[in-house]
N, C-alpha and C positions, 0 to 999 in steps of 0.2 A: 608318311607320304613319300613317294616316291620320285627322286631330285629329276626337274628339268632342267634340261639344260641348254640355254640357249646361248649361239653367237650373235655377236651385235655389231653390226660396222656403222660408221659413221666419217661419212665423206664431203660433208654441203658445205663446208670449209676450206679453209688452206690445212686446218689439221685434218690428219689420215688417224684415224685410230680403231683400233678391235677389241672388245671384249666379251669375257663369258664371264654367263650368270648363271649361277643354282638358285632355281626357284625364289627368282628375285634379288638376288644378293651379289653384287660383285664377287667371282673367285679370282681373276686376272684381266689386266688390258694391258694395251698395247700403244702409244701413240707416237706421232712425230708432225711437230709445228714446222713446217719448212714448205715452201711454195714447188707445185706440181715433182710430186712425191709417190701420190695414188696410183696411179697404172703399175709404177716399178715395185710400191713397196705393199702395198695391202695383200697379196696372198700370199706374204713373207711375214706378215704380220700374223693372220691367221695362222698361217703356220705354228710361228712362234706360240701362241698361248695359245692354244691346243696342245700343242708338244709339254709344254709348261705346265699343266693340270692332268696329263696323261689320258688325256683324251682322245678320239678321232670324230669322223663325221656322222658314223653310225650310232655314237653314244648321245648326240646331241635332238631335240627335242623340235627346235624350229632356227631359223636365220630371221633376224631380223636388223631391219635395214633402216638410215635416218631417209625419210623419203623427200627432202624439199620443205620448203624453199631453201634454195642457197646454187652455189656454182653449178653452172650447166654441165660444166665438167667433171669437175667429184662427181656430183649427183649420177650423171652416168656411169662412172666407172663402179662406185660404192653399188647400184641397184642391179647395172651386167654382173657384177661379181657374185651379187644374191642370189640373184637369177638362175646363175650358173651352178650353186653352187646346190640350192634347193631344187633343181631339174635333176643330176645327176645321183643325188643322195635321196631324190624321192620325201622331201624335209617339205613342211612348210610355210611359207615366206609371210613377214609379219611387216608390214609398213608400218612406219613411225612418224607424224610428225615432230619435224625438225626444230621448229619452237616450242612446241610443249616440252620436247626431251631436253630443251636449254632452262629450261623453267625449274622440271624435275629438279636439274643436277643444279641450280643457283639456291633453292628451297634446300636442298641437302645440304649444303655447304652456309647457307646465311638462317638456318631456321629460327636461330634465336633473336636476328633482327626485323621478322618480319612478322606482322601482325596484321587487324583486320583492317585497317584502314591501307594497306600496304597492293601497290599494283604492280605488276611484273611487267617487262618492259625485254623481253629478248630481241637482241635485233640482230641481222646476217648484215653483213656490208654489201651495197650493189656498187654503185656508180656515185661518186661525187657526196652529194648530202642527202643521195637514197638510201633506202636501207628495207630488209624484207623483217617485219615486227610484228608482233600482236601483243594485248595483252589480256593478263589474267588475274584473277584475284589470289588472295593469299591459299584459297584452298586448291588454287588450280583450274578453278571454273575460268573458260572461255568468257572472257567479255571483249572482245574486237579480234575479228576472226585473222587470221594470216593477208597481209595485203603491203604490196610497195606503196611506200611513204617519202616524200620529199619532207626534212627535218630542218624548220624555221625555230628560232627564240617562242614563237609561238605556239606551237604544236601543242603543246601538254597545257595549254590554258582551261582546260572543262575540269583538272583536277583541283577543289577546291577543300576549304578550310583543314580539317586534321589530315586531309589525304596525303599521299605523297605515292610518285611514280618511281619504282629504279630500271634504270636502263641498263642492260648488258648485252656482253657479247661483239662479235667482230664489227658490229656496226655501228654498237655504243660508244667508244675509246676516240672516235675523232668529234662526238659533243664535248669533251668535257669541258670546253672553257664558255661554249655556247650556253649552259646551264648555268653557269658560276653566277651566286647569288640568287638563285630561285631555288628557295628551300623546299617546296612541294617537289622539285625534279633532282632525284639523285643521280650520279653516273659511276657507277662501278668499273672501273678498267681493267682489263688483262683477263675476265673471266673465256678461257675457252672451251671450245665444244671438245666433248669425249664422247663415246662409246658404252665409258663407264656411267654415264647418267641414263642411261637408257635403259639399267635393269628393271626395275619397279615397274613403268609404264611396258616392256617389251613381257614382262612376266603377267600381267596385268589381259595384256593382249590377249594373250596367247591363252587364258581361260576362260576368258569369250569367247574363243574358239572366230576371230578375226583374223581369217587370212586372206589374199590378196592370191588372184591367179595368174602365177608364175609365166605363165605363154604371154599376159596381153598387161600388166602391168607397167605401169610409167612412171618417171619420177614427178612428181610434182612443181616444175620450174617455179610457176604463179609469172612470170611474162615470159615471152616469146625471145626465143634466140637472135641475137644480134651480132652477125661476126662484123670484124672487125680489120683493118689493115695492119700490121703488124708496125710497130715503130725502125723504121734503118738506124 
């Protein structure tokens, strides 16, 4: 078989990270946890691990992008950068959802604790005790599609007898003590988004032959921009 190769950015965060996959498989990434990072450091990223596998952009198969929900801002710069980057190189552009690909990479990393009674619970942080979440079951199937959610004690009460929900991601880490003692709701801390969770489902894509045209694609917000006044 003959290796694809695809880049992955991944921006709906505070992390900025990039990676490349052979037909599926992580070969190199790249990341950095640090707040408004993306516009200066993602095509230094790229850079980098492309340089790092000895690669260029001719040798690569398709770009794919975490498409939303999460920051208005990543989201743009991560999808312009695709954009840019599959117009120029004639590549093409592979949208991801952003909670599926936090799901992917939480299964990759907890496979062994998770089983059929077991519900995935990815969240993005918005504002306050919102958060952009869906969840899924243990094999990945979509059961509650992508949607802002305001997160009360009560939330997770339809999850009944052996079930059990786990929460993660940048939107999970400020329940943790609003769960404390409700055994059906786990909260997983510190798990971040990468780039690198995206190979399997971006590899996946891309033999579907799923791609997204480059001119008129958008990132997927899931609400409406709200600026803001800056604090003095």
């Amino acid at each position: 078989m003959a290796s694809q190769y695809i880049l992955q950015i991944e921006t709906a965060t505070q992390v900025c990270a990039v990676a490349l996959s052979e037909n599926g498989v992580t070969m190199e990434y790249r990341e950095l946890d640090e707040p408004n990072v993306h516009a200066s450091q993602l095509t230094l990223l790229i850079s980098d691990v492309l340089q790092a596998c000895g690669l260029s952009f001719t040798d690569l198969a398709a770009v794919a992008v975490s498409k939303g929900p999460g920051s208005y801002t990543g989201l743009r710069i991560g999808v312009s950068t695709a954009k840019g980057l599959c117009y120029a190189a004639g590549l093409p552009l592979i949208a991801l959802d952003t909670l599926r690909g936090m799901a992917e990479g939480f299964v990759a990393l907890q496979e062994e604790n998770i089983d059929a009674d077991t519900r995935l619970c990815p969240m993005v942080d918005a504002r306050r005790m919102e958060v952009y979440s869906a969840i899924f079951d243990h094999r990945l199937h979509c059961i509650a599609p992508p949607s802002a959610n305001i997160i009360d004690e009560h939330s997770f009460n339809g999850i009944t007898g052996s079930e059990r929900i786990i929460l993660f991601g940048s939107g999970a880490d400020k329940f943790e003590q609003l769960f404390v003692g409700k055994a059906h709701v786990q909260v997983v801390p510190g798990f971040k988004n990468s780039a690198r969770h995206m190979s399997r489902f971006a590899y996946e894509t891309f033999l579907q032959g799923k791609f997204q045209d480059v001119a008129y694609f958008e990132p997927y917000y899931l609400k409406d921009f709200v600026a803001t006044v800056p604090k003095k």
